[in-house]
C-alpha positions in Angstrom: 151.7 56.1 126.7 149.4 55.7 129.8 147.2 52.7 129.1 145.6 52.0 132.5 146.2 54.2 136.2 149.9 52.9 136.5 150.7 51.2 133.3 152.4 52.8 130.7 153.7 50.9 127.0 156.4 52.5 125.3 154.8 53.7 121.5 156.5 55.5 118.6 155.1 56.1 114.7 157.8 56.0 111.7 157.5 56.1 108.0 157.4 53.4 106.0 160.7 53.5 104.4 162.5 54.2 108.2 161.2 50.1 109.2 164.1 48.2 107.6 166.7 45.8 108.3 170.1 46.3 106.7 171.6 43.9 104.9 174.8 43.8 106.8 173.5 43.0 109.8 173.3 39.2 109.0 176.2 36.6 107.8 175.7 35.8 104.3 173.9 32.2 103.2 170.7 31.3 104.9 170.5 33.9 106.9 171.2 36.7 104.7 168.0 35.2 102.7 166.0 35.0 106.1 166.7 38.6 106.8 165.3 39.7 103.4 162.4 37.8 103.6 161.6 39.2 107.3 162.3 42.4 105.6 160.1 42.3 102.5 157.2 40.3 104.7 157.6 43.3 107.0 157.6 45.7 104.4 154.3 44.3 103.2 152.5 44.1 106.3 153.0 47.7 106.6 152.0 48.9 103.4 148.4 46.5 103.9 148.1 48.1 107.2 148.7 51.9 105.9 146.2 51.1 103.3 143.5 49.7 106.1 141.5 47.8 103.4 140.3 47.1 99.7 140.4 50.6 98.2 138.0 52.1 95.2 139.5 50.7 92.3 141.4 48.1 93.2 140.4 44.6 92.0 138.8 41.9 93.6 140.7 39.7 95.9 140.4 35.9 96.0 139.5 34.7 99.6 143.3 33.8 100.3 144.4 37.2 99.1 141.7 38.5 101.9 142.8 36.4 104.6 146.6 37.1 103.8 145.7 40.9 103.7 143.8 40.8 107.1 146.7 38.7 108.5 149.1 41.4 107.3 147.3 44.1 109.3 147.3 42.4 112.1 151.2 41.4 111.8 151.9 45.0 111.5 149.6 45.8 114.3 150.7 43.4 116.8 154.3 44.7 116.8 153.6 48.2 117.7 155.9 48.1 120.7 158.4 45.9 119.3 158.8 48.5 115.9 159.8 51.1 118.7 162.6 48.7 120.0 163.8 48.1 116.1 163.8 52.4 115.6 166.3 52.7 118.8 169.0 50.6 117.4 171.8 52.7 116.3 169.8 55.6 117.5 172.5 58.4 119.9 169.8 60.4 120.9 166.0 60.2 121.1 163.0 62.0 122.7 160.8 60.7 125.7 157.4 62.2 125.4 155.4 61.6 129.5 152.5 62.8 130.4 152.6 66.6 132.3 152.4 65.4 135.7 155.5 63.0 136.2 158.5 64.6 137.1 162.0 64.2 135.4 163.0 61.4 137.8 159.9 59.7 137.1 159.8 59.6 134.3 163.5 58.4 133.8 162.6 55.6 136.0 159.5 55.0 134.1 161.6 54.7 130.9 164.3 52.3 132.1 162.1 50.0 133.8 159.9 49.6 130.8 163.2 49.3 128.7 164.8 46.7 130.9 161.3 44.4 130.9 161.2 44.7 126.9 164.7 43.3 127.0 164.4 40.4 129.5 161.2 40.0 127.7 162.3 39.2 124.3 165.3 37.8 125.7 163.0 35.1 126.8 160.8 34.4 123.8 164.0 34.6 121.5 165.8 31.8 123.3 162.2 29.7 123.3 161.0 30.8 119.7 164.8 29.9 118.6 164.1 26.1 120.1 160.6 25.7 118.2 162.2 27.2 114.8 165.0 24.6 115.2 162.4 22.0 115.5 160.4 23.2 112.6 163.2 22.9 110.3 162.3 19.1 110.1 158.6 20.5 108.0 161.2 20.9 105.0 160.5 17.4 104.1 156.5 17.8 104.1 155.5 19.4 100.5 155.1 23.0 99.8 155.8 26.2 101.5 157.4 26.2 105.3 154.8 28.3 106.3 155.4 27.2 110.2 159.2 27.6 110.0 159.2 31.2 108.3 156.3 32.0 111.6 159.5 31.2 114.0 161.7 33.1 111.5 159.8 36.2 111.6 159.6 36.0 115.6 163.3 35.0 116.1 164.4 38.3 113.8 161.7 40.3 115.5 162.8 39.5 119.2 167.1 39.8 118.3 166.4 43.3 116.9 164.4 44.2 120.1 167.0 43.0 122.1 169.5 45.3 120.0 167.3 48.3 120.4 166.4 47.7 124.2 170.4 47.0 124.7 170.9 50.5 123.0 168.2 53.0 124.7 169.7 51.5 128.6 173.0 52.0 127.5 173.8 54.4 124.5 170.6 56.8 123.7 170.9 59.8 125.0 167.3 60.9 126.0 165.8 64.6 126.1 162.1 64.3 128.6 159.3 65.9 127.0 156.5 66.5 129.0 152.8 66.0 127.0 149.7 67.3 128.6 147.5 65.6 126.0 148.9 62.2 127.5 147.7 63.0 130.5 145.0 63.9 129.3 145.0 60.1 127.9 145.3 58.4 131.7 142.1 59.7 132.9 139.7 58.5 130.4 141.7 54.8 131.0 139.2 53.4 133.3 136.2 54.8 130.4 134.4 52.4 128.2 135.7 52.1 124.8 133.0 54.1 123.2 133.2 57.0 126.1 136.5 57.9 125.8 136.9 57.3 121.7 136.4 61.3 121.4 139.1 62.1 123.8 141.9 59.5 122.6 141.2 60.2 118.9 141.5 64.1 119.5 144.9 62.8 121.6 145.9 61.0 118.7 145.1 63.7 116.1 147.2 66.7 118.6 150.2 64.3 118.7 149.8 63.8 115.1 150.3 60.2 115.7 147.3 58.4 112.8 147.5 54.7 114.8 147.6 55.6 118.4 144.2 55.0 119.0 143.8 51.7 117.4 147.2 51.0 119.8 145.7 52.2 122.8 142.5 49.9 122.8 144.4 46.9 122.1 146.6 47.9 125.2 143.8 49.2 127.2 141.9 46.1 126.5 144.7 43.5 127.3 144.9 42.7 123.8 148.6 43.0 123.5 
């Protein structure tokens, strides 16, 4: 997805049910229990975020249940590009949707080069957030939940499956080039204010079928990310 004139971030949509992390992919004991937790947290962020707020019906939330909702939806919106990385692992052969105007080569270059700075990337935070989760293990001894040390635990799962993924789209995916003249379409309304271009990228977003693209694009298109 074209996000400014010459930066692209790599963005992909999946069902709910599709965002998992199997139970055999960690030893059994701690981490076993870690996984499920980053599972079921993850789970739950994107159910909140599907459901975009408090709907007719349901019943009041305490302030805590607000702020751990709005929290949720921004979890499960903050790892956009990172939920991409988690879909490729395992995954033999994929599609590369470009915009119209790059050409196969570019966009194959495109692709690895984004691939290869996700994986040095998270390669990065996983050793650091891996240091600050070993340190937080000493909160254990302060009174109620760990709420620092399960942070960590979420980022240290999120950046080893995004290593996994980036690992297998360089190495193993085979990729089919699609060519997308609505994302073209996309790069020249970049440089737009927000409220200009929101026409264009929501009719983008409604031809690709893809319902959080928009919300993805501003936050990229904005340095948010």
């Amino acid at each position: 997805m074209p996000v400014a004139p010459d930066r692209y971030e790599l963005y992909c949509e999946e069902p709910d049910e599709h965002i998992d992390v199997a139970a055999d992919e960690a030893p059994s004991g701690f981490v076993r229990r870690a996984a499920r937790h980053f599972r079921e947290q993850l789970a739950e962020a994107e159910r909140e975020r599907r459901r975009g707020g408090p709907q007719p019906g349901d019943p009041p939330r305490s302030f805590f249940g607000r702020v751990k909702a709005r929290s949720l939806r921004w979890v499960a919106e903050s790892i956009a590009e990172q939920r991409l990385l988690w879909q490729l692992r395992g995954r033999a052969a994929a599609a590369f949707v470009h915009p119209d105007d790059l050409t196969g080569n570019q966009a194959r270059q495109l692709l690895r080069r984004s691939l290869v700075r996700d994986w040095e990337r998270h390669r990065f935070w996983l050793i650091v957030d891996s240091l600050l989760g070993l340190g937080s293990i000493l909160l254990v001894l302060v009174p109620g939940p760990n709420v620092i040390g399960y942070y960590f635990l979420f980022r240290i799962f999120g950046h080893y499956l995004s290593l996994r993924g980036a690992r297998q789209g360089l190495t193993k995916t085979q990729w089919t080039l699609v060519a997308s003249p609505p994302l073209t379409t996309l790069r020249s309304v970049v440089n737009d204010a927000p409220d200009a271009r929101a026409a264009t990228v929501g009719t983008v977003a409604s031809t690709l079928r893809l319902q959080h693209l928009a919300t993805f694009f501003e936050r990229c298109a904005t340095g948010q990310t």
